[in-house]
N, C-alpha and C positions, 0 to 999 in steps of 0.2 A: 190698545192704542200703541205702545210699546211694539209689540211684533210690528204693527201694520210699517213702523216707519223705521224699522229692521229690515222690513222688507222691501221698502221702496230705498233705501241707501246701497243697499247688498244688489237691487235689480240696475240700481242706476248705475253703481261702480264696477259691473260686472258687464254692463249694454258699452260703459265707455270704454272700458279697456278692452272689448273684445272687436268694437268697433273701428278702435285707435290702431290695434294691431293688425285686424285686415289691411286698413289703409297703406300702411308700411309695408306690408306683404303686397299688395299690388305695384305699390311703386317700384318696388324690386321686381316685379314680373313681368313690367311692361319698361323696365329700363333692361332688362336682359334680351328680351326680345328684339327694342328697339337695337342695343347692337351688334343680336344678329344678322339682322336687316339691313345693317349700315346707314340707320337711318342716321341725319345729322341732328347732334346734340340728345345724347338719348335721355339723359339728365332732368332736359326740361320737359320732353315730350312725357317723362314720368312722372315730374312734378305737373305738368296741366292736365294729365289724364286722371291719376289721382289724389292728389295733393289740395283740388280745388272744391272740392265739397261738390261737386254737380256731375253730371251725365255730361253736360256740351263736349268737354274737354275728351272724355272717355270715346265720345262717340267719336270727336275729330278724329283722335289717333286710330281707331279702329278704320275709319273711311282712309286717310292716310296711308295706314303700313298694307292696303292693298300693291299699293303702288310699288313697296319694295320687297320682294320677295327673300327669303332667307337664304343668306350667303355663304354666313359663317356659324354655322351651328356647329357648337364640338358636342361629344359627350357628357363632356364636365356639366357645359350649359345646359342639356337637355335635361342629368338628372337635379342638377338647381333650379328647374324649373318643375320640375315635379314635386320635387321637396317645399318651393314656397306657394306650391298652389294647393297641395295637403294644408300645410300650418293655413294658408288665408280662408280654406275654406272652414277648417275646424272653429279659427276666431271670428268667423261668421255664424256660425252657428251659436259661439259665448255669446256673441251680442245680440241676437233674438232671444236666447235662451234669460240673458237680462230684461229685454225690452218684456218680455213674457211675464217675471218676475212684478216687473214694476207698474204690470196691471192687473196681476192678480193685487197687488198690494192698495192700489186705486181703486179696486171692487170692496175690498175690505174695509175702505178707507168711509168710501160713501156709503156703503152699508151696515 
């Protein structure tokens, strides 16, 4: 009984924080992008893309930054963007590898 709720604290704390950190990692990704693009307010178009817990906002900006093509892409930006899409994919991975955790723990639990 012990491990089972070891295991479900350790999948849970491990699903949030991996999941907390993706979200910060994309906000960074799609505000660097947005001021590529020139798009206005790149700030909020990062905070409603990912900051809002849902797809709508993600899909707006994605139908949006059709419209503005990249302008100003330096170096620096390109490899800061490669750099925060390694880490958000990695803390993507933490947070299944939690969510994972905390149903093996839930199998153990009811059984």
């Amino acid at each position: 009984m012990l491990t089972t709720q070891i295991l479900l604290f350790l999948g849970a704390f491990t699903m949030l924080i991996g999941f907390l950190v993706f979200s910060l990692e994309l906000y960074q990704l799609i505000k660097i992008d947005a001021q590529a693009r020139q798009m206005n307010r790149p700030e909020i178009w990062a905070l409603s893309a990912a900051g809002r817990g849902n797809v709508i906002g993600l899909y707006h900006y994605l139908v949006e930054r059709r419209q503005h093509p990249i302008t100003h892409q330096t170096e620096d930006n390109h490899l800061l963007l490669q750099k925060h899409k390694k880490v958000a994919i990695a803390f993507l991975v933490v947070g299944f590898v939690g969510a994972i955790l905390m149903l093996i723990g839930t199998l153990f639990l009811a059984g």
